[in-house]
Structure formats: structure tokens, C-alpha cells
C-alpha positions in Angstrom: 65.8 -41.2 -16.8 69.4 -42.0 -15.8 68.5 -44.6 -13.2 66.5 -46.7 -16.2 69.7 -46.1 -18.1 71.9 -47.2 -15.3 69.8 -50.2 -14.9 69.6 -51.1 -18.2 73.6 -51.0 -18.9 74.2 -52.9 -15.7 71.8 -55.3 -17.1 73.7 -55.4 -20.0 76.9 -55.5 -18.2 75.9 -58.5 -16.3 74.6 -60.4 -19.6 78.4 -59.8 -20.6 80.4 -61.0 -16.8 77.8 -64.0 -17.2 78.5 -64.6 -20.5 82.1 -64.6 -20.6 82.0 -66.4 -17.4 80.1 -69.4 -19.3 82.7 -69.1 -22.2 85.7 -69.5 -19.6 84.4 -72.6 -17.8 83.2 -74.3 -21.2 86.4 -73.9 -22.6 88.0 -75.2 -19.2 85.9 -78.0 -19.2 87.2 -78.8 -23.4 91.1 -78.5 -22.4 90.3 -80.9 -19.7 88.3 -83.5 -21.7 91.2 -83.3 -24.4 93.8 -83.9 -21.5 92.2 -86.7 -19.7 92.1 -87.7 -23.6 88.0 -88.0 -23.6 88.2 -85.7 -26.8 85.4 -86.9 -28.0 82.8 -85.2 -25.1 84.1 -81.8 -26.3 82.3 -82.6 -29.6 79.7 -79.6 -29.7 76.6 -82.2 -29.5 78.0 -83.6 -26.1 79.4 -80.8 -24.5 76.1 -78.9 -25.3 74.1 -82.1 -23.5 76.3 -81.9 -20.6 76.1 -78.1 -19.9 72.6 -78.6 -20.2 72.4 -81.9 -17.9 74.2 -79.5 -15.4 71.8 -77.2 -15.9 69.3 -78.9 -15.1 70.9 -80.6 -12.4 71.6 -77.8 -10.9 68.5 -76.4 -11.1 67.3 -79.5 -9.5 69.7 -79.2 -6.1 68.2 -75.5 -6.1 64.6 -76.9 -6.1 65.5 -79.1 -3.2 67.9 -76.7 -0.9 64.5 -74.0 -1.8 61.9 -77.1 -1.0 63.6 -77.8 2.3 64.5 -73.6 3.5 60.8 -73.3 2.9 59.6 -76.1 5.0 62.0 -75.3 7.9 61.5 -71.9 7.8 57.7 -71.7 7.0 56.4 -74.8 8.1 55.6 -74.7 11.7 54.2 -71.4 11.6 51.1 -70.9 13.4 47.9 -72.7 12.8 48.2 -73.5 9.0 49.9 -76.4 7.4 52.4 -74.9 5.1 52.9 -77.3 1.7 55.8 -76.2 -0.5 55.8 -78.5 -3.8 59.5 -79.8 -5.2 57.9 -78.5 -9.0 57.7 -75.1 -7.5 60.5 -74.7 -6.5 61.8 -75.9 -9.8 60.0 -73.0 -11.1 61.5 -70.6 -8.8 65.1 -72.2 -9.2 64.5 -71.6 -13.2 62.4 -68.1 -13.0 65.5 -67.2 -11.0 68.7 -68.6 -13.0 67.0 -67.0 -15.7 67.0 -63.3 -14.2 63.4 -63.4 -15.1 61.9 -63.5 -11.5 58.2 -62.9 -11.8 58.0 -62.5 -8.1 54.6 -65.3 -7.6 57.2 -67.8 -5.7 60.1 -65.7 -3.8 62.1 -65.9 -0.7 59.8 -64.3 2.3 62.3 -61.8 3.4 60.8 -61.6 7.4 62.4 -65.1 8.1 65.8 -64.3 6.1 69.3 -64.6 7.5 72.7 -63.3 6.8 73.2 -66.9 5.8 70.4 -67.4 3.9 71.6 -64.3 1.3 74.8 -65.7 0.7 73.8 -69.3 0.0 71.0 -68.6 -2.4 73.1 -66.0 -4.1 76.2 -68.0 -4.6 73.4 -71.4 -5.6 72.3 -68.3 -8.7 75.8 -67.3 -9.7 76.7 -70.5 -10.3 72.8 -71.4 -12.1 73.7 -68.2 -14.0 77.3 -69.4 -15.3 75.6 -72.9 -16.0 73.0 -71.5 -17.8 75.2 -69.3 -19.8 78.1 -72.6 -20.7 74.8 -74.5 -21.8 73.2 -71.6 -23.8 77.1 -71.0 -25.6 77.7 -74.7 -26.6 74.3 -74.5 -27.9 74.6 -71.5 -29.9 78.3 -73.3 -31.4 76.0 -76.7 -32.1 73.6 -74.2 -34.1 76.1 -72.3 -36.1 77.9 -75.9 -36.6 74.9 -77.1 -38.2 73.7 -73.9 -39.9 77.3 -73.2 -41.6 79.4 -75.7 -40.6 83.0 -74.1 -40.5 82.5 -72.4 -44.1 85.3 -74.4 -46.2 83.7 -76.8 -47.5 80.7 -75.4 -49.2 78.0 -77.9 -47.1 74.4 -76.3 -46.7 72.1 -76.0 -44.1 70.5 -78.8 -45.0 74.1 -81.1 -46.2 74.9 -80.4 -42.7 71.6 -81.6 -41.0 72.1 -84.7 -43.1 75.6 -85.0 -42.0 74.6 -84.6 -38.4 72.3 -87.4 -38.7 69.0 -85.7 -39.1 66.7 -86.7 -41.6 64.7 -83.8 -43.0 62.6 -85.9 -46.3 61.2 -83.4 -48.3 64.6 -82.0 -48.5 67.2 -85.0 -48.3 69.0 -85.4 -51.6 69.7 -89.1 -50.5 68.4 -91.3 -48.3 69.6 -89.5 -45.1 73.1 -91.5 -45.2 75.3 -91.5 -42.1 78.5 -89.1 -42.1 78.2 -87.9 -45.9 
């Protein structure tokens, strides 16, 4: 029973270093835009479209760096052809950012270096803190729209409208621009 505790509160404890982690490079990345005076990009919309570009960039140079280990490292073996898809290792590069890790793509651990640890574990940590920026600015954008910043009395819906979605059934107007 105390190892499954253990495991769970380090799970939890990670959740939390990740987390803040996320927190302290978003709000690195605002006070930059504001000083290079590109304000604008730490509007919560764009900031939560870049982290998530990143993201998914990221995710993308993980497919390719996991694509190409694979190939150099399994290919040649013996008499088989080994075929390693670029969209599977897309799903092992998100499976693993993720901390899900079903285990039906994974690293084979008999043709693993010291190397080979290091570098995928530093390509996660950084997936994880990308993930975790992306996931924060998107949870802002959300509250943004679902309460705005509480002084001016604006709905749910007010605030959709004023974010330039048009919901019909329950637009008052005719989904004006900025009101």
C-alpha cells in the first residue's frame, strides 16, 4: 500500500513541477512579447495558438529524432525489413508527452545507450513543459471566455459574442464584432 501511495503523490508531485514549469515559461514568453513591444501575441487567443503550434511542433521533431533512432537502430537487423511510420512515432511522441504511455510503440531497451536515455528524456521534459504552457494559456482563454475578468457583468454567452463567436439560438444581436 505505501508504494501505490508513493507513486501516486510523486505523480501528483510531478503534475505540479510540470505545471509550474509551464506557468514560468508562458509568463517568460508574455514579458518578452511586451518588451520587444509585440503585446499583442500575449493576448490569451494567440499565446494559447503558439504554445500549442510548439506543441505540436515539438511533437513533430520527436516523431522524426524517434522515426530515424528506430531506423538506425532496428533497421538492418537480420533478415526482416524493419518499417517504422513518421505517424507512429507521432503517436509515441504524444502517448509519451502525455505521461500516458500505453507501451504498444516504446523504445526497445536491448539496443539503448547511455546517450539514447538522456536525449529522449530531455526531448519529454521539454514536450512536458510545452504541453503544460499550452494546456495553461488554454485554460486562461477558457476562463476569459467563461467569466471574463468579473467587473463588468458580461455572460458566458456576451463574452462568446465579444470574442467573435456566433452562437444563433442565443445571440441577442446579430453576432456584432467587439460589443
Amino acid at each position: 500500500q505505501i508504494i501505490y501511495t508513493a507513486g501516486f503523490l510523486s505523480i501528483l508531485i510531478f503534475a505540479g513541477v510540470a505545471g509550474s514549469a509551464g506557468y514560468i515559461m508562458a509568463a517568460l514568453y508574455d514579458d518578452m512579447m511586451k518588451k520587444i513591444g509585440l503585446k499583442f501575441m500575449s493576448r490569451p487567443v494567440l499565446a494559447t495558438l503558439f504554445w500549442g503550434m510548439l506543441y505540436y511542433t515539438w511533437l513533430t521533431f520527436i516523431s522524426a529524432y524517434t522515426t530515424d533512432w528506430k531506423e538506425r537502430r532496428l533497421g538492418g537487423q537480420g533478415d526482416m525489413e524493419y518499417s517504422f511510420e513518421f505517424s507512429q512515432g507521432y503517436w509515441f511522441a504524444y502517448i509519451s508527452t502525455t505521461t500516458v504511455g500505453l507501451g504498444d510503440i516504446y523504445l526497445e531497451p536491448e539496443v539503448l545507450v547511455t546517450q539514447d536515455l538522456l536525449v529522449f528524456s530531455l526531448l519529454f521534459l521539454i514536450g512536458f513543459v510545452y504541453l503544460a504552457a499550452f494546456l495553461g494559456k488554454l485554460g486562461s482563454y477558457i476562463h476569459l471566455i467563461g467569466v471574463g475578468d468579473g467587473a463588468d457583468g458580461r455572460t458566458f454567452v456576451t463574452n462568446l459574442e465579444r470574442t467573435r463567436f456566433c452562437i444563433r439560438p442565443f445571440a441577442r444581436s446579430s453576432c456584432r464584432r467587439g460589443t
